[in-house]
Structures are given as C-alpha cells and as structure tokens.
C-alpha positions in Angstrom: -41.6 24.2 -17.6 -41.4 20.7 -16.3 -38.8 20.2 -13.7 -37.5 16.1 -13.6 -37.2 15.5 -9.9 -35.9 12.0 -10.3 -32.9 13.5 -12.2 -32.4 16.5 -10.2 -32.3 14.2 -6.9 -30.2 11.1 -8.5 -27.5 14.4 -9.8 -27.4 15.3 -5.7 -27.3 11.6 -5.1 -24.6 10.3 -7.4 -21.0 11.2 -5.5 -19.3 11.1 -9.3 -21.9 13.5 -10.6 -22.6 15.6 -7.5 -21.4 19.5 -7.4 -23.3 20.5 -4.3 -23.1 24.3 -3.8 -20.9 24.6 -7.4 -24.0 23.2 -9.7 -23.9 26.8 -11.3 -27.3 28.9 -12.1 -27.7 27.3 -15.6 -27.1 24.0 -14.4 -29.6 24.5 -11.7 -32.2 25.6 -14.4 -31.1 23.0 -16.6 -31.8 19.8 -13.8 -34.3 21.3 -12.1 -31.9 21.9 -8.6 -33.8 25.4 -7.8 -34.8 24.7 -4.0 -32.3 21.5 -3.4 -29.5 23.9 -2.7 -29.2 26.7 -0.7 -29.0 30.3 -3.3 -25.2 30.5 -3.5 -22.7 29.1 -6.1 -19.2 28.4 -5.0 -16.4 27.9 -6.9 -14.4 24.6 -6.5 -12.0 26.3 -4.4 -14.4 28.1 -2.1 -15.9 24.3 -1.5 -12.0 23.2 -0.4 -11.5 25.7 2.1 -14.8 25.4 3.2 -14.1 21.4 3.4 -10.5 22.2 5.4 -11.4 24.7 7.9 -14.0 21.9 8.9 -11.4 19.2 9.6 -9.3 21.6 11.1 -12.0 22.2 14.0 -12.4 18.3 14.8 -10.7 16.9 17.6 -9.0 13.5 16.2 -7.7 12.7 13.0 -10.7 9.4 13.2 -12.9 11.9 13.4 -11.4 13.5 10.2 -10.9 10.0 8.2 -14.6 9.6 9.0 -15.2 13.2 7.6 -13.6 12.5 4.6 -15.2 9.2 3.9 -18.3 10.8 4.4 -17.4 13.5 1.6 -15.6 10.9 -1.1 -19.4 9.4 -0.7 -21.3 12.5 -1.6 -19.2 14.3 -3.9 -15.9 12.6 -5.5 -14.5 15.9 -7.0 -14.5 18.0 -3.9 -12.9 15.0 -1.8 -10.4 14.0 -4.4 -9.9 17.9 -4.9 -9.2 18.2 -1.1 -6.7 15.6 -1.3 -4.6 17.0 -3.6 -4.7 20.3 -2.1 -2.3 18.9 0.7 -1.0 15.9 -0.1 1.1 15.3 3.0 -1.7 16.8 5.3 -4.5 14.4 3.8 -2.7 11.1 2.9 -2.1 10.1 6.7 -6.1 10.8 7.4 -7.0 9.2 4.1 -4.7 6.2 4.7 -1.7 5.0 7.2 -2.0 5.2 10.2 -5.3 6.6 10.1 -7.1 3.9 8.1 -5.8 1.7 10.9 -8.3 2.8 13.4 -11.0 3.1 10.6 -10.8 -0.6 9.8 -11.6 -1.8 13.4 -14.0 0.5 13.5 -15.7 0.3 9.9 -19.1 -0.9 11.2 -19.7 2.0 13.2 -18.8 4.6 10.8 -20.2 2.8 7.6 -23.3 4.5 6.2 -23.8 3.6 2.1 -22.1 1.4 0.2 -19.0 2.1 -2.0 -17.4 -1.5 -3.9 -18.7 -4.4 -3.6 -18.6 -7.0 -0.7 -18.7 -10.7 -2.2 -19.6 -13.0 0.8 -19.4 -16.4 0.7 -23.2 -17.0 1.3 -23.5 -15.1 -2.1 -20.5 -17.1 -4.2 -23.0 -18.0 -6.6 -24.4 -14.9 -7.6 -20.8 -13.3 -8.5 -21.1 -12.9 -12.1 -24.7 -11.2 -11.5 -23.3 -8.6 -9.2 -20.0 -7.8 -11.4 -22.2 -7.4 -14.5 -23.3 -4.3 -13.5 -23.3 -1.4 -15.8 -21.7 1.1 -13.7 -18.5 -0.9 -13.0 -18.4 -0.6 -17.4 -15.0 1.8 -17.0 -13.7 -0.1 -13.8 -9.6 -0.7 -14.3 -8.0 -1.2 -11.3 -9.5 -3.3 -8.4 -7.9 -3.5 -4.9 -9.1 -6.4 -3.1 -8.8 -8.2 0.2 -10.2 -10.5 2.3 -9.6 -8.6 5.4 -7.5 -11.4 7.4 -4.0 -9.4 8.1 -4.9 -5.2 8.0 -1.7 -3.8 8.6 -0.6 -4.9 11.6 -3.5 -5.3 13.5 -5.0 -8.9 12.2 -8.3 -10.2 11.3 -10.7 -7.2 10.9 -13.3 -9.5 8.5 -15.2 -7.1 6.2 -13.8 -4.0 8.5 -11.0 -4.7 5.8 -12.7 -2.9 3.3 -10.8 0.2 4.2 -8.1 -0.8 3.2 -8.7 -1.2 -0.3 -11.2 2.0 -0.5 -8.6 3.8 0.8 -5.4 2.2 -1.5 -7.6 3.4 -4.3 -7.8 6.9 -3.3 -4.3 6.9 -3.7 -4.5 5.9 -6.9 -6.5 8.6 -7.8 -4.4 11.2 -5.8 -1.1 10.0 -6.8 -1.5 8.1 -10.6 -4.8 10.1 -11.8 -6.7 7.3 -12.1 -10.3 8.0 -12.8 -13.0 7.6 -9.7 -15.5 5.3 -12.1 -11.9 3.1 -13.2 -11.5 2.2 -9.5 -13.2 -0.5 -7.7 -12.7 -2.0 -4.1 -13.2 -5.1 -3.8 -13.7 -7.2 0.1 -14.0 -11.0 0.0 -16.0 -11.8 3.4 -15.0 -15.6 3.9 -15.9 -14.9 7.7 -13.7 -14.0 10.5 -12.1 -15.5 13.4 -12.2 -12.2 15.4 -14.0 -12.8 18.6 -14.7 -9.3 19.0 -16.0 -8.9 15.8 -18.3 -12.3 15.8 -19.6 -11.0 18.9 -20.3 -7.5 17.9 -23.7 -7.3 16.5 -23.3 -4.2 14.6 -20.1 -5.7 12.5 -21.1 -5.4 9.2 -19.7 -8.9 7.8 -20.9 -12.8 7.6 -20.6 -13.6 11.3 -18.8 -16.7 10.7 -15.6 -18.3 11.4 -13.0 -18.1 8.2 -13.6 -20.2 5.6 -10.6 -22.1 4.8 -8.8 -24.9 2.8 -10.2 -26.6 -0.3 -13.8 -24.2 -0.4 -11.9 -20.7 0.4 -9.6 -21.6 -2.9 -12.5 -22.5 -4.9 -14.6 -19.0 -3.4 -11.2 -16.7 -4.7 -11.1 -19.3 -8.0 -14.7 -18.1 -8.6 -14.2 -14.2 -8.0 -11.2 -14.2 -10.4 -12.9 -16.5 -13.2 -15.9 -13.8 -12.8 -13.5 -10.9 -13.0 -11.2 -12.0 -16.1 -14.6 -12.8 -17.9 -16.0 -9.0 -16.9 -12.7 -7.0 -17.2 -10.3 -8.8 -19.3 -7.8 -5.9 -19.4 -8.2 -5.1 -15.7 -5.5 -4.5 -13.2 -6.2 -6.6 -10.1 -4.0 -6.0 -6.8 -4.2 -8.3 -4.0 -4.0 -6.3 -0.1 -3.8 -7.9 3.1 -3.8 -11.1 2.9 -2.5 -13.6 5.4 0.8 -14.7 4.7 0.3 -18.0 2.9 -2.6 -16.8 1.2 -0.8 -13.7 -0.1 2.0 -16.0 -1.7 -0.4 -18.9 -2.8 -2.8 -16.2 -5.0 0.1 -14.2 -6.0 2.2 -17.8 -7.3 -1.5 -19.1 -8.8 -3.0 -15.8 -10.6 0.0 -13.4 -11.8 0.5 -14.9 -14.9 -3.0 -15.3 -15.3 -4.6 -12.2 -15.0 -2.5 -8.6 -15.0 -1.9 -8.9 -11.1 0.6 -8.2 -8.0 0.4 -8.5 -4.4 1.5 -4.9 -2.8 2.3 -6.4 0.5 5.0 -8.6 -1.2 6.3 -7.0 -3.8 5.1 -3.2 -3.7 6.7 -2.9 -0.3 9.7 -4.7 -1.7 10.4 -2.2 -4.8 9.9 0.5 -2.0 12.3 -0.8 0.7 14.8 -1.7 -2.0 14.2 1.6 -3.7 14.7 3.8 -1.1 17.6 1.8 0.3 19.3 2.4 -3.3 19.3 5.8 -2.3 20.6 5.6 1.6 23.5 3.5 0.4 24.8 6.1 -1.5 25.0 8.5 1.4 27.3 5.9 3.1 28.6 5.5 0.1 29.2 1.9 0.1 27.6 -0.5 -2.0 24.2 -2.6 -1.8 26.8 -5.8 -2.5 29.2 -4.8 0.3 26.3 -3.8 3.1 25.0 -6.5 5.8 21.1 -6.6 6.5 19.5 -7.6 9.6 15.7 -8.2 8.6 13.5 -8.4 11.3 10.2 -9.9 10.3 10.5 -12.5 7.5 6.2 -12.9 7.2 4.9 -11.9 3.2 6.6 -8.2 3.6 9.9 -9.4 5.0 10.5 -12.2 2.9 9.8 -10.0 -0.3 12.0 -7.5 0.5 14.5 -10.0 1.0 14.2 -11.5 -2.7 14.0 -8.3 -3.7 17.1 -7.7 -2.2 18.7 -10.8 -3.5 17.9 -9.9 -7.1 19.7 -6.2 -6.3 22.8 -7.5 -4.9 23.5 -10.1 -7.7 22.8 -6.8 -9.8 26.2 -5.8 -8.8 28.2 -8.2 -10.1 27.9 -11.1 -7.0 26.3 -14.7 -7.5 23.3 -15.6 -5.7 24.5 -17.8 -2.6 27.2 -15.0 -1.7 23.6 -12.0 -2.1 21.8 -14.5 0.0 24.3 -14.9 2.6 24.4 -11.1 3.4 20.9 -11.4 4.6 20.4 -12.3 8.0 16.4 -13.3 9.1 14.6 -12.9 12.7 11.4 -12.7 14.1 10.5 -12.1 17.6 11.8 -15.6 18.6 15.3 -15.3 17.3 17.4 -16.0 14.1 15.6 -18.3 11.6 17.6 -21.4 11.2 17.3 -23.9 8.2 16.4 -27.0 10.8 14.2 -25.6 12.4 10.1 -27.3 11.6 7.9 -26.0 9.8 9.2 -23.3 8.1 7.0 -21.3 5.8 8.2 -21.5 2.3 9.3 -18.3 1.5 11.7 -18.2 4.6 13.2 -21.6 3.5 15.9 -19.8 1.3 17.1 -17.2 3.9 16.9 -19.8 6.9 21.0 -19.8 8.1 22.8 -23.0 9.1 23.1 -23.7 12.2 26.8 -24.8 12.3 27.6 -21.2 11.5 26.1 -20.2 15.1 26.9 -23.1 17.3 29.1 -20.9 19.7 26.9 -17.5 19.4 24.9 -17.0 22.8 21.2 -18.1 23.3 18.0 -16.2 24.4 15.9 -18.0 27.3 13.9 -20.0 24.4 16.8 -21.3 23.2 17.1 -19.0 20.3 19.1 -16.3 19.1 18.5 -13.0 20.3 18.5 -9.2 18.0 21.1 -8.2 20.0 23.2 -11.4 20.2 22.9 -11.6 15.9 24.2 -8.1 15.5 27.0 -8.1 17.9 27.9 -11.5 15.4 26.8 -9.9 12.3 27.7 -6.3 12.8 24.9 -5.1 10.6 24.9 -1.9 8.5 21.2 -2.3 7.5 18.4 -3.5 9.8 14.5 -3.6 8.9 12.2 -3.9 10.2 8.4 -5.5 9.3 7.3 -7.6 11.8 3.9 -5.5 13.2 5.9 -5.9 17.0 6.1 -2.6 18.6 9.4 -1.3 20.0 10.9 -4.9 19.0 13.9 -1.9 18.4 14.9 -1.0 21.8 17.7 1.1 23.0 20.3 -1.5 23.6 20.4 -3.0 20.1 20.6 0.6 18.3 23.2 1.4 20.6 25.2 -1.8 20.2 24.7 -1.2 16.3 25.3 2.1 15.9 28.4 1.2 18.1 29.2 -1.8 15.6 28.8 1.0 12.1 29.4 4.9 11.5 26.2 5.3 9.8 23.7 2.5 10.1 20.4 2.6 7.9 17.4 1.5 10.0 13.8 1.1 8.5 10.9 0.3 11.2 8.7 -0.1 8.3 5.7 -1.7 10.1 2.1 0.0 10.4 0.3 1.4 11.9 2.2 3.5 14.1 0.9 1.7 17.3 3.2 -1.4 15.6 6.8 0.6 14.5 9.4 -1.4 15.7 10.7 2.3 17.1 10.0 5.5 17.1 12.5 7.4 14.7 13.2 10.2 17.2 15.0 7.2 19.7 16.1 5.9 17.0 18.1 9.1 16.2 19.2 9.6 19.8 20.2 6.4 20.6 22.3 6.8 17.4 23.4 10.1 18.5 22.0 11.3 15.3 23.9 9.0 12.8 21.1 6.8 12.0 20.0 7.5 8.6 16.6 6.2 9.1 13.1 5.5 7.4 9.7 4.8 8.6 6.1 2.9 7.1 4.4 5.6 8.9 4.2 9.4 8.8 6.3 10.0 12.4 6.6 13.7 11.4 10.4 13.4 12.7 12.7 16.0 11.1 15.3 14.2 9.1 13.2 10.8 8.8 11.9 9.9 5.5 8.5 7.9 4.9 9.5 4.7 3.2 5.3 3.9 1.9 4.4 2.3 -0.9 2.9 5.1 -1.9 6.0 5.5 -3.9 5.5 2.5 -5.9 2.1 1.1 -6.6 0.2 4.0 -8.3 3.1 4.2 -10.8 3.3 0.3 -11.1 -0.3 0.4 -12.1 -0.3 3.1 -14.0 2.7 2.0 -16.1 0.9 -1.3 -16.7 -2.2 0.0 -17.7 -0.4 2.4 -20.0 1.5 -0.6 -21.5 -1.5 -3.0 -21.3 0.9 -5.2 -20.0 -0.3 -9.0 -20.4 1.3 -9.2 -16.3 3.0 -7.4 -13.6 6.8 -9.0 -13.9 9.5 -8.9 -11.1 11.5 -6.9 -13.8 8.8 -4.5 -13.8 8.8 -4.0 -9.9 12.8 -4.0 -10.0 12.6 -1.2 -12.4 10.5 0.8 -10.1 12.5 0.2 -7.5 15.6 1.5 -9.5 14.0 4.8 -10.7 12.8 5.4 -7.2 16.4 4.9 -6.1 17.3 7.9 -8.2 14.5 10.4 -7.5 15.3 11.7 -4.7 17.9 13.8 -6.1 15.9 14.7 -9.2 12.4 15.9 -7.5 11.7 18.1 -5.1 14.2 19.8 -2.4 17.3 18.5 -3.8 18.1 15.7 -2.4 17.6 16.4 1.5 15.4 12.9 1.8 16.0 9.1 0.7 12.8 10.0 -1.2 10.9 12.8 -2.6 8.6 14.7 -0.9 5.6 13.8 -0.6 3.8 17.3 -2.7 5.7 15.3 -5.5 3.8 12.4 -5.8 2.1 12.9 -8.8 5.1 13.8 -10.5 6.6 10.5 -9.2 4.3 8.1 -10.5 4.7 9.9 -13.6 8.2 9.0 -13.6 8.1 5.5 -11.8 5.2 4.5 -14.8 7.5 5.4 -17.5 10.1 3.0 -16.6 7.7 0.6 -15.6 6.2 0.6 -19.1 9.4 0.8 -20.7 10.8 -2.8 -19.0 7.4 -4.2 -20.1 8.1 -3.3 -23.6 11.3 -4.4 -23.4 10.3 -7.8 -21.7 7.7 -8.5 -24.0 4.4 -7.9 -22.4 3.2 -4.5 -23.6 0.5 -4.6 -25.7 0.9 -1.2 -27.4 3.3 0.0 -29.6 6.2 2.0 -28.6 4.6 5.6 -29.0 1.8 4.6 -26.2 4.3 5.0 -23.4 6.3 8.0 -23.9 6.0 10.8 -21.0 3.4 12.8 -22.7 1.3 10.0 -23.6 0.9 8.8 -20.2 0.9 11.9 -18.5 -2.4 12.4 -20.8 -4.3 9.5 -18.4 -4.0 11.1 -15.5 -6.8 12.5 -14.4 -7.2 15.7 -12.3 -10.1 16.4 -9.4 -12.3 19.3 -11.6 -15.6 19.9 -12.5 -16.1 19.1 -16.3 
C-alpha cells in the first residue's frame, strides 16, 4: 500500500484538521500517520488534562497565554476544547488582562501566522490576499489597527492579539466555527519608539500613516471585504478615539458592522448597571453618574446611558444632565477648546460651577465634583491607574448608602482601583464591578464578554442588513435581567462566567428579535427562534 506523505504531514500541519495523539488506529491507516505519532490514541479528554496539568506547572500566566497560542496554532479542537473546560480559568489567559502583556510582547512569541496582516506597503494587493480559498466560510472578522490596545497605546502590529484573541471568544462563548473567524491587523505603521527601534517587531517600521491616505488604506480594506464576504460581520477593536467614531459613523450602515469599544462596552456597562440599580432599588432616571474617562468607551456608555434614562419616561436634556464628565484634568466644560466631538453633548456649563473649588490647573477636581454632585454611580474608563483613591470613595460613600462604582479600564495595571479598597474604603457598601478579572469575593466582572458574542451571533442569525443602537440596547436590557435567571441565583450583577454560552444564547435571541422587529433581518421569523439558533453554535469535538 501506498502511504501519501503530503497528506499525512499537511493533516499534522493544519491546526483545523489536526488530532495529534486522538487520530485513531483507522485513521492512522487511512492517512498514512503510522510513525508521525507516538503508538497511543487518547481520547479528547485524556488530551485536556494532559494540556491543563501543563499550564498548571508554568510559572506566569504569559507563559500560559503563550502556551495556549502555541496550541490554538497546532490543534484548534484541543485549544478551543480546553477553553471551555474552564471557562473562568482560561478566559483571563486567553484574553484580559493577559492578552495585555501578549500584545507588547507579540514579536517575541509569534511563530506562524494565523489572519492576515494588510500593511500599507501591500494596499494594492488586498483583493489578491482576501481571495483566498480558505477564508471561503469566514463570518466574522475582528480587526484593528493596533493604535489604542487596551490601555496601554500604540502596540503597531503587536495589536494583532487583540483581535486573535476577541475571536476565541467568539468561539468559546457564541459557537462560532474556527474556519468562520478571521483576525484581521491593519499595519499603517507605528509611532512607538520602542517598537520602531526593536528590530525583531514584526510590523512596517514606520511612523503612522495618517489623514487623507490612512482613510483611503481602511476605504480599500472595506471595499475588498464587502466584495469577498458580502454577508460578513465586521467588528472594529482598538482604535484610536477619533478613528473608532469616524469608521464606525462612515461604515455601519454600509456593511453589517459595530465598534466594541464604543458600543459593546456600552450595552455592557448599561446592562449590568440595569441590574445594580435594582439592588439600591432606585431607578436609572433618579441615579447621578460621575463618568470618569469620556475617550470612545466613556462617551459610549454615556449615550448609552442617555438613551436608558429617557427610557423611563424623562426627556433628553433632563437624561443628559444627570451625567457628569471628567478626565484626569477635571470636569469637562462646554467652553473649553477643542473638544472632541463626542464629548461636545455631555460638556457642563460653566455658569453652573462658577463657585465650586479649583484644582492647581485651574480645573475641577474628582473630589471637588462629587462633594457638588453627590454621585450614586461613578465609572470609570479612563486607562489611569488608581485615578480612584481613598479620599474620593470615602467622600462618596459618605455622600450615598450604597454607591455603584465600575473601574472598568484594562488591563489590570490601568483599573482606576482595585475593588478590594474599593470595598474597604466603602466599608463594604460599594456594590462594585470591574473590566478585569480581580478575583475579589463579591465583585463582579463587567467584560464585554457579556455582549459581543451574542450581538454577533444574533446578527448573523438574523442576517441583519446592520448592527442598530436598538439592537445593542436590547442586549443591554436582557443582560440587565440575567443575572437572576442564570446561574447562582442572583448573587452577582451578572452571571457567572461557566454561563457564558448559555448567555449569548439568550443575549442573541433578543438581539435577533429587535432586528426583526426594526426591519433589518433578512430571514423569516422561524430563523431566530431559541432552537434555531442554538443549532449554530458550534462545540470543540472531533467530527
């Protein structure tokens, strides 16, 4: 018998076809893998615990989030399957905080490719590299340009983590497929020194391109990609501020679309804080924010926000006016230059603050606005570590019995607090919510892992013709109501995070519904029931 040696090696080769050690006997007969692999056949399970006793031995969870990259490139089964064999375990090594470190350090760990990097040298040759046959069931795409990682900046084509890891999240929590994902990093340069001087970085060792020929380089990758994948789902990740509202306001109606950063951490704040308000038991109209941090997070949270309050009954100037904006140089006031856009409509007047105290700048301070403002909510997502400190939780949990406090920024290196002083400082009446995984008893996660793999899901389910802010609301509302529906009863804002499967189930469901009932589905009714979209979901097994 003739044993094919090409095939047998491209099986081994191939992460979505590779078994390793669980190729059984027939199969090794049948491809010819005699003498590739070692004698014995484990089962899919044997190959977990095989796969977890080894990250259990290393000594830093990089080392682990390099282990598991490592295994999503040889075998996508086993990694996926590892995964979900503890979600809350895995998802911190996988992604936040961990990706943080794995982004800045991306050259040194990257060994063979996964997505595609489209430089600007090659902005010609886009169409030629999407046309590929193996990106034929491709569905979602998660793409960045690598200019504001989390909260640690420019990481150029270091980015790439980001959206390699956003889309194993897709898989874990929504069931997406491993061949329907595709990450995606657009390398216009970088203006990190340390990167431009590194001569191992990966990426175009340029400055940023910027202006007129960066819009025409994104105008060329989304031409190329409606033309490939008509009915794709496209999410945009870490951009800079203005470029995250620019491509969001120029493409969402264009191609099936939404920024996560803007609006999937907005459905998520909003969602969960649907839930704290009614353990105070007073409602979203009647509470006063304090949002600290007003770049593309802050400022979509706030419209979010907006949109919630008015909800209830209340017209939009008296929503708006419950929100209070701040940044690290004080309260954002209408006359001062050069405001971004987006903080335009939530800038105060400065006539209402002409007697409140100022801050050495000449601003005004955290602790000055909520002594003035008496806050019941304050969040945080301005990437400034320990902007919270001890004397403003204290003054505010002085000012309200049980104030809700979100340091939502990431990585953990840029929480505006840690939740344990948060808690203490509070004496415990905080009822609080983190980006990242603290591991702090009584402290929920407030990650967008609640809400993008069901916003995509739903979409795709409804082959919605675009992502709509009704859509996002929705999401926002049904996670509001989870918590006491999944999981340990209602302990948490949210639900835990072993039921995240169950909650992009759920989240996709309404999702699809308000796209049906806003127009943009594509399917008929039938196509978006439970079952039906339960039937997508793919789980991590052998075939």
């Amino acid at each position: 018998m003739t044993t094919d040696y090409t095939m047998a090696r491209a099986l081994l080769n191939d992460p979505l076809t590779n078994r390793g050690t669980a190729f059984s006997l027939e199969d090794r007969d049948r491809y010819g893998l005699h003498g590739l692999l070692p004698s014995n056949v484990l089962t899919l399970e044997e190959q977990i615990d095989r796969r977890r006793r080894m990250l259990e031995g290393m000594d830093s969870d990089f080392h682990r989030y390099a282990f598991l990259r490592e295994l999503q490139d040889t075998n996508e089964v086993l990694f996926h399957a590892v995964v979900h064999s503890d979600l809350p375990r895995m998802l911190p090594l996988v992604y936040t905080p961990t990706v943080g470190e794995g982004c800045e350090r991306f050259s040194q760990i990257f060994r063979r490719p996964r997505g595609l990097f489209l430089s600007w040298p090659n902005r010609h040759h886009i169409r030629a590299i999407l046309a590929d046959p193996a990106l034929d069931r491709v569905k979602v795409i998660v793409v960045s340009d690598g200019e504001r990682i989390l909260g640690l900046g420019d990481q150029g084509a270091g980015g790439m983590g980001i959206p390699i890891g956003k889309l194993a999240l897709y898989t874990a929590c929504a069931g997406l497929h491993p061949a329907e994902v595709l990450p995606i990093l657009l390398d216009c340069g970088t203006d990190n020194e340390e990167r431009l001087h590194d001569p191992l970085y990966i990426g175009w060792h340029s400055k940023r391109v910027r202006g007129a020929e960066y819009d025409a380089f994104v105008e060329e990758f989304v031409s190329a990609v409606d033309e490939r994948f008509p009915d794709v789902l496209l999410q945009w990740e870490d951009f800079a501020g203005k470029n995250a509202y620019d491509l969001l306001g120029r493409y969402r109606h264009r191609l099936l679309s939404f920024n996560d950063d803007i609006q999937g951490t907005a459905a998520t704040a909003v969602g969960t804080l649907l839930s704290a308000v009614r353990t105070t038991e007073v409602p979203l109209s009647a509470q006063r924010f304090l949002l600290y941090g007003v770049g593309a997070a802050g400022s979509g949270i706030a419209e979010m926000l907006v949109r919630a309050i008015m909800a209830e009954g209340v017209d939009e100037n008296t929503a708006r006016a419950t929100i209070w904006p701040i940044d690290r140089d004080g309260l954002i006031l209408s006359d001062m230059p050069d405001l971004p856009p987006q903080q335009v409509p939530l800038a105060r007047d400065p006539a209402d603050i002409a007697d409140w105290p100022r801050i050495g700048n000449g601003r005004i301070g955290l602790e000055a606005t909520i002594a003035h403002v008496r806050p019941t909510v304050l969040i945080g997502a301005s990437g400034q570590r320990d902007a919270f400190n001890e004397g403003a939780i204290r003054l505010m949990a002085s000012l309200t019995e049980r104030p809700v406090i979100f340091p939502l920024s990431n990585p953990v290196s840029r929480a505006e607090a840690h939740p344990a002083d948060i808690l203490r400082w509070s004496e415990d009446r905080a009822i609080v919510g983190s980006g990242s995984p603290f591991g702090t008893l009584g402290v929920t996660q407030v990650n967008n892992i609640y809400i993008f793999p069901g916003i995509g899901l739903g979409a795709l389910a409804a082959r919605a013709s675009e992502v709509t802010d009704g859509m996002f609301m929705a999401a926002a509302r049904r996670l509001g109501e989870l918590s006491g529906e999944i999981g340990d009863g209602g302990a948490g804002l949210l639900p835990p995070i072993t039921a995240l499967r169950e909650v992009a189930l759920r989240i996709a469901v309404a999702v699809a519904e308000q796209a049906m009932a806003e127009g943009v589905a594509q399917v008929p009714p039938e196509a978006i029931s439970r079952d039906a979209i339960a039937a997508m979901m793919w789980e991590p097994e052998y075939a």
